[in-house]
N, C-alpha and C positions, 0 to 999 in steps of 0.2 A: 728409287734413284735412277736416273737415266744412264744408259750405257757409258757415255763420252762421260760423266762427270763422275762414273768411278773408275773409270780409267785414267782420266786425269787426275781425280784428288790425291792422289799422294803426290804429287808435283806441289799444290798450293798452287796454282796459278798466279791469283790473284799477288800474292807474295813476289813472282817472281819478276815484278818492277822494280826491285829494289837493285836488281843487279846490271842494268844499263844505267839507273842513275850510277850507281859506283865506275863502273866500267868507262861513262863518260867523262871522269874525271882522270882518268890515264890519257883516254884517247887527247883531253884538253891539253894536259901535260907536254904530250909526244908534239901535239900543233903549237904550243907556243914555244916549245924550247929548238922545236929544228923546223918549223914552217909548214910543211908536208909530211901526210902518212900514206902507205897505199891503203885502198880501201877495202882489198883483199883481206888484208894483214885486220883490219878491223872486225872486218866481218867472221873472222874467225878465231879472233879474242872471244868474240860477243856469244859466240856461241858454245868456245871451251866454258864461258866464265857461267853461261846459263846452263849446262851442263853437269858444271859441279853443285850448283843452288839445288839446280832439282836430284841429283843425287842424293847430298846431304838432307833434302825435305823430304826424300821418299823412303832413306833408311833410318829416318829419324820415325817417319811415321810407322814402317816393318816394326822395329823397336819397340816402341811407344808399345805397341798392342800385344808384340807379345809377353813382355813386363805386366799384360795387365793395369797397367798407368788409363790407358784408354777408358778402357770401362767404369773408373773414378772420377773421374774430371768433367768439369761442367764447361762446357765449352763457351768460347764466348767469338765476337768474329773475330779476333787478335790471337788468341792463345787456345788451347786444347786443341790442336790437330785439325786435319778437315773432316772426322768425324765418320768416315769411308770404310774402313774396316772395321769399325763396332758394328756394323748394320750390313758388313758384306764380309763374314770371314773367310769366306774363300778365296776373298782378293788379297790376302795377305802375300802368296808368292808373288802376285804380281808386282807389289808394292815393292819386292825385295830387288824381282828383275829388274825392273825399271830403273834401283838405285844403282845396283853392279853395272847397268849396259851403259846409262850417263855417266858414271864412273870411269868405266872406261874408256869413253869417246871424253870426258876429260884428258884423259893419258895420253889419247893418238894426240890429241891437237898442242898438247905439250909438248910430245915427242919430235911432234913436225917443228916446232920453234926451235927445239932444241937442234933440229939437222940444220937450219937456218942460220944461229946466232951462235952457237956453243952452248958448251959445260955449263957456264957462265949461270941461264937459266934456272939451271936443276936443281938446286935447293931452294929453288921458291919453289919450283912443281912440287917438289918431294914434301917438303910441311905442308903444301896445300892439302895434295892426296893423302898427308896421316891423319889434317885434322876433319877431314869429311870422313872417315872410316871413325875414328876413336869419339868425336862429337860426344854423340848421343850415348856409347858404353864405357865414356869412360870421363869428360871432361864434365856431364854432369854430374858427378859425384864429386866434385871439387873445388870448392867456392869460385878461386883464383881463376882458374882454367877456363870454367861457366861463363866467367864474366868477362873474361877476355877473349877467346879463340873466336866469338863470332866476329869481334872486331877486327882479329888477327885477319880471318879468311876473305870479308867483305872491304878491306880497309887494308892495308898494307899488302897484303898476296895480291887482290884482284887490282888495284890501281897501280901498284910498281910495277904486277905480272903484265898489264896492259902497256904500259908506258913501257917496258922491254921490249916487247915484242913488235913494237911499231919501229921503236930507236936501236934495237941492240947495245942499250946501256941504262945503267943505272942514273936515275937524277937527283938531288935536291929535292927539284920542283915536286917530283911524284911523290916523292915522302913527304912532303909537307902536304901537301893536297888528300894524302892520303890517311895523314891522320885525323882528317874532317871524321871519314865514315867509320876509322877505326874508334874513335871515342860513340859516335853515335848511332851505330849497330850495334855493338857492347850494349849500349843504353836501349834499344828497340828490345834486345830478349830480356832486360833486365826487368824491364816494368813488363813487357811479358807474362813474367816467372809470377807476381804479385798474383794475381787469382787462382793459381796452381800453387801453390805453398802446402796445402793440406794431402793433395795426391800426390804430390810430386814426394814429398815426405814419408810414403806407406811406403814407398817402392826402393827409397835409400838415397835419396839423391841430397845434394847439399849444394845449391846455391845459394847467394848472397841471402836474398829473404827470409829462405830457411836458418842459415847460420846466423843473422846480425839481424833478423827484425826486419816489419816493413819501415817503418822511420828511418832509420839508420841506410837502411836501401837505399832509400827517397831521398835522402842526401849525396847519396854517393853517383845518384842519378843527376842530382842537380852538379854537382862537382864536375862530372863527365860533359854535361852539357856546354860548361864554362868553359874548358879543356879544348874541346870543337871550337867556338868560337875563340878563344885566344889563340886555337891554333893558327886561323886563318887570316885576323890584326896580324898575327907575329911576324906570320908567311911573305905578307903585303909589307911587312916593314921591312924584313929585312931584302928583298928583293926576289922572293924563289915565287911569288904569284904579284902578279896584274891586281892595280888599283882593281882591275874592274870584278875580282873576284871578293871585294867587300862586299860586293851583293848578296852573299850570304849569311851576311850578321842581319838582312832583313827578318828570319826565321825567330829571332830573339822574342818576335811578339807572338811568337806559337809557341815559342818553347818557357814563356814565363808560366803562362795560363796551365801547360802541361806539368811544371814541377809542384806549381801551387795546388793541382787537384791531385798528384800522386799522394804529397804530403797530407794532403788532408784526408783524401776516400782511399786512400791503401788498402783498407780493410773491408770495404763496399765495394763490391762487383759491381752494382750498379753504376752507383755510382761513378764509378772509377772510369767505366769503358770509352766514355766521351773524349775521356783524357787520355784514354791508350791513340786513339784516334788521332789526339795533335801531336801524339810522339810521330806517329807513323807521316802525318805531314814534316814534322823537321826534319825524321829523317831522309826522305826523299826528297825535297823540293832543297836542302842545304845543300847538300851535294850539286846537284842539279845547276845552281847558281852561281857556285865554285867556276864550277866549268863551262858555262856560258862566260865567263868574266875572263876561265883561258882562252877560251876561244875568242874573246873580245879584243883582249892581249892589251 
């Protein structure tokens, strides 16, 4: 493996698209509810908010291998890790450095918001920072927690955290906009989890799949899916988003083809992976739409 690409993979790169679309739907937020944001104030959201991703992706991946998980699992390009420290174990501290130093350059650019706007703040920093620490040693052991705190951290922290720190306040708008990614980041690691069930199971963990079946999963994935888009009908109806962010219910024809192949190849890796694939389109490009539609206003 090439130098930059193990020093990068505990990051996920590739992965770490998902958090400008989220992020863009605060920034939409901040522009349609008050006109103007500085672009300072942006550019340093963008960077707390990719700071904490790859913290949480690089202590997850620390984790992962030293649990031994790593060395089980078949990876596929969606799920089992980047695959970096099975084949480089001496990269393992740096994997750890990497999560502690993003970690904390999470903190300073909270802290600076926090000199900026107040108190106010800090209990969204503060759940932010537990659930990038406890993730991976403790919320995968817990159906509930598994299947919710991605949504919590990518979905309600990073689109309210963003939409505070442009406005210095809480909105409506951000909460509604922000339960888009909060239902369907939830849903990105849940169908995730589906080809890892056998290794994730040696090592003690207990998410949805493992506890309820893949069927019963593959329901609760499609329920979630429902969840995102009635959030965003509901949003448009009741006036906290712009007609123009039904652009998002366009997503509905990637996300049918995606619940009908979880339900059926749940238990086919192969199978299955194409359709991990359209999840990973709904979950970026809905977002995404959202907030071209704030920004459209």
């Amino acid at each position: 493996m090439s130098t930059i690409k193990i020093l990068l993979g505990p990051m996920r790169v590739p992965f770490l698209i998902l958090t400008p679309a989220c992020v863009s739907l605060g920034v939409g937020s901040a522009v349609w509810t008050t006109g103007e944001v500085r672009v300072l104030f942006v550019v340093l959201a963008l960077i707390g908010a990719l700071s904490a991703h790859i913290s949480v992706n690089s202590l997850n991946e620390y984790f992962d291998y030293r649990s031994g998980l790593d060395l089980r699992t078949k990876r596929t390009p969606f799920s089992g890790g980047s695959g970096v420290l099975p084949q480089n174990p001496d990269k393992a501290g740096h994997a750890l450095i990497m999560g502690l130093v993003s970690f904390a350059l999470t903190g300073v650019v909270g802290i600076y918001f926090i000199h900026v706007w107040g108190w106010r703040l800090l209990p969204l920093g503060l759940i932010g920072l537990f659930v990038i620490v406890f993730y991976t040693i403790w919320f995968t052991y817990n159906p509930l927690l598994c299947l919710l705190a991605p949504g919590l951290g990518f979905g309600i922290l990073m689109v309210m955290g963003t939409d505070f720190v442009l406005t210095g306040s809480y909105s409506c708008t951000a909460f509604v906009a922000s339960l888009v990614p909060f239902f369907l980041v939830s849903n990105l690691l849940l169908l995730n989890q589906f080809p890892d069930v056998v290794p994730d199971r040696s090592v003690g963990r207990r998410h949805l799949p493992i506890t309820l079946g893949l069927k019963r999963s593959s329901l609760i994935y499609g329920a979630f899916l429902l969840l995102s888009y009635a959030s965003i009908a509901l949003g448009v109806h009741l006036h906290y988003l712009p007609r123009f962010s039904l652009m998002g219910l366009l997503t509905i024809a990637i996300a049918l083809p995606a619940f009908a192949g979880a339900y059926r190849f749940g238990k086919n890796i192969e199978r299955l992976i194409p359709y991990l694939a359209l999840n990973v389109l709904v979950v970026i490009l809905t977002p995404l739409l959202v907030a071209v539609g704030l920004f459209l206003g």
